[in-house]
C-alpha positions as CSV (number, residue, x, y, z in Angstrom):
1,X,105.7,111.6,98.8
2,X,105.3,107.9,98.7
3,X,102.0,105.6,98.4
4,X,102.8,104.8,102.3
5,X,103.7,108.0,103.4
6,X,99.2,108.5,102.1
7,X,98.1,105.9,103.8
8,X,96.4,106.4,107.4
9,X,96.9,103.7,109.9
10,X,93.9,103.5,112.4
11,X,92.5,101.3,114.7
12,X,89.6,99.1,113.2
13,X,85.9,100.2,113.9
14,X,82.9,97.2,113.8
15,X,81.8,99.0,110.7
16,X,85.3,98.1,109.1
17,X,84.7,94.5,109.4
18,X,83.1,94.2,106.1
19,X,86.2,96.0,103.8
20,X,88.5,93.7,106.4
21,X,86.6,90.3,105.3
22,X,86.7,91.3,101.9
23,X,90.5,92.0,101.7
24,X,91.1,88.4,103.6
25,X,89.3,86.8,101.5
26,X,90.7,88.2,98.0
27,X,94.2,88.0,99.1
28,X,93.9,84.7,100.1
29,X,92.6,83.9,96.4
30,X,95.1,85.4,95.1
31,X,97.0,82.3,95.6
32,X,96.0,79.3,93.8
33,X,97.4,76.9,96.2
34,X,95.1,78.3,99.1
35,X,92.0,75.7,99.6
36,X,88.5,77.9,99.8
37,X,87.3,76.9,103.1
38,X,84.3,79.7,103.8
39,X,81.8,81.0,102.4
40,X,81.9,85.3,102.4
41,X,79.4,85.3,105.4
42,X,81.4,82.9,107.6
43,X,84.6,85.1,106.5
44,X,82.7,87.9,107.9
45,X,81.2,86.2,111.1
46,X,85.2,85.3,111.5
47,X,86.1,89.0,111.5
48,X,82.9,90.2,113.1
49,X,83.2,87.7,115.7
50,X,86.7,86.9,116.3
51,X,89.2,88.9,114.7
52,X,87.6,92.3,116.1
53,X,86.5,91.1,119.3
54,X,89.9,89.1,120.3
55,X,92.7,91.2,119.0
56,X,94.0,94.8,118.4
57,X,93.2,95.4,114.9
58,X,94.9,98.4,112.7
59,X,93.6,99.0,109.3
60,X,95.3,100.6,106.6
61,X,93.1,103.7,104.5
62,X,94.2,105.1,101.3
63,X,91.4,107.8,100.3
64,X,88.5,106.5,102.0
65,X,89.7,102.5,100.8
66,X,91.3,100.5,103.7
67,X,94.0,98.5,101.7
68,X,95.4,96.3,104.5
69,X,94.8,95.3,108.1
70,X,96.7,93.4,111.0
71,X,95.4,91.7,114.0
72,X,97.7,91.3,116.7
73,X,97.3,89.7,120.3
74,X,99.6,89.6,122.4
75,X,103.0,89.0,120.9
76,X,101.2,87.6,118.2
77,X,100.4,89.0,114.7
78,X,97.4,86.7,113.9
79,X,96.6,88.1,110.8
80,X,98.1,90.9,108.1
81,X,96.7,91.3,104.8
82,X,96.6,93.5,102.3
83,X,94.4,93.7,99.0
84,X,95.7,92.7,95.9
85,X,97.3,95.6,93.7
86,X,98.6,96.9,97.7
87,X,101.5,95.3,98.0
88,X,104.6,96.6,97.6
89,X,103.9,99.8,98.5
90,X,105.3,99.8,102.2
91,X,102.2,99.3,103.4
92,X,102.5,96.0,105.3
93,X,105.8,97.1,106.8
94,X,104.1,100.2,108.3
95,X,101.1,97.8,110.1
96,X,104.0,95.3,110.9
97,X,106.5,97.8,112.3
98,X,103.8,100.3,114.2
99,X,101.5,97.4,115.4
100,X,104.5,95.3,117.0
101,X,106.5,98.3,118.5
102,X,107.8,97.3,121.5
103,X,107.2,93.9,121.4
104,X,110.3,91.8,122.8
105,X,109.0,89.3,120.8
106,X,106.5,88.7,118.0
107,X,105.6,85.2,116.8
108,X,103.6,84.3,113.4
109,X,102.7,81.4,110.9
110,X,103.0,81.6,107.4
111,X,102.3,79.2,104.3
112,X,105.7,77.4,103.5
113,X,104.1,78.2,99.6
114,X,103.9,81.9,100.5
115,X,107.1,82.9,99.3
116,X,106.2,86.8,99.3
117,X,105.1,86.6,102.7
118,X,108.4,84.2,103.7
119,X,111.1,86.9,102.0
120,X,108.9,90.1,103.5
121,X,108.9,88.4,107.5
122,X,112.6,87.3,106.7
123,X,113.2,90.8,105.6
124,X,111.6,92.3,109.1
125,X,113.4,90.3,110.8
126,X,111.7,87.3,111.3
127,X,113.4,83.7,111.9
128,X,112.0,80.3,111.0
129,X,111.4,78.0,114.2
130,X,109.7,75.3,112.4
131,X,108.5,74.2,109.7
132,X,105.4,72.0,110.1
133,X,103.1,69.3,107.8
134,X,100.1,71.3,107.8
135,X,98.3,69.0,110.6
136,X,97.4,72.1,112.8
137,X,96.2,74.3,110.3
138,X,92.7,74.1,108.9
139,X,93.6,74.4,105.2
140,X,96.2,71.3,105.7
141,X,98.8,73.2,104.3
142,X,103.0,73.0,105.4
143,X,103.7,76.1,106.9
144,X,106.2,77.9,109.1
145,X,106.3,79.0,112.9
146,X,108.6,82.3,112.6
147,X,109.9,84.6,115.5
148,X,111.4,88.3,115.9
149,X,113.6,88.6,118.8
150,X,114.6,91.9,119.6
C-alpha cells in the first residue's frame, strides 16, 4: 500500500488552522527565493480568518499529522501545500484531483521560480495563460496564471 493510499483526506475543522499555518509557512521557506512577509500570528490570523472562513478547505492526515491542505473557491484552488518531507508521495494530486472534481474549469497562480509546483500543475493538466511581473502579488514575485479545461 502506498504512502497516499494512508493518508485521510478531510474537510478542515477551526482547530486545524494551527497545523494548516504551520505547513504554509514551512513550505513557503523552503524556498529561498520566497520573501518572509508575516509573522507566525498573522500567518495564522490569515488561515483563521480567511482561508477557513472563505473557501472549502481539505486537509491531508497521515497518523494523526495533517501533511497538506488545499483551499479552493469556486473554480479556484487558492492555496495547496504540503509540508516539507510530503511531497512526492501523491499526496498533492489526491487534494488536487478530489478537491477540483467536477470542476469545468480550475484556475491558479504559481511562482514562475517554483519549478516543482510548474512541472506538477503541467503534469495535472494545467496550462499557462500568463505569465506576469510580479505587480499583483504581495511578495513582488513573476508568476504564472494557469488553467485546466476539461
Amino acid at each position: 500500500m502506498s504512502i497516499a493510499a494512508k493518508v485521510v483526506l478531510r474537510p478542515a475543522m477551526s482547530s486545524d488552522a494551527g497545523a494548516i499555518a504551520k505547513i504554509m509557512r514551512a513550505a513557503l521557506a523552503s524556498f529561498d527565493w520566497v520573501p518572509v512577509m508575516h509573522t507566525p500570528p498573522e500567518d495564522l490570523a490569515f488561515i483563521n480568518g480567511v482561508v477557513l472562513l472563505r473557501h472549502h478547505v481539505t486537509v491531508a492526515e497521515a497518523g494523526g499529522t495533517i501533511a497538506g491542505f488545499i483551499a479552493v473557491s469556486g473554480e479556484w484552488v487558492e492555496q495547496l501545500y504540503l509540508g516539507p518531507g510530503w511531497t512526492g508521495r501523491g499526496i498533492g494530486s489526491r487534494l488536487l484531483t478530489e478537491a477540483t472534481v467536477g470542476l469545468p474549469v480550475v484556475k491558479l497562480y504559481c511562482f514562475q521560480s517554483n519549478t516543482g509546483a510548474r512541472r506538477f500543475y503541467e503534469r495535472h493538466g494545467f496550462r499557462v495563460e500568463a505569465l506576469r511581473s510580479g505587480v499583483n502579488n504581495e511578495e513582488g514575485l513573476p508568476d504564472i496564471f494557469y488553467v485546466r479545461r476539461r
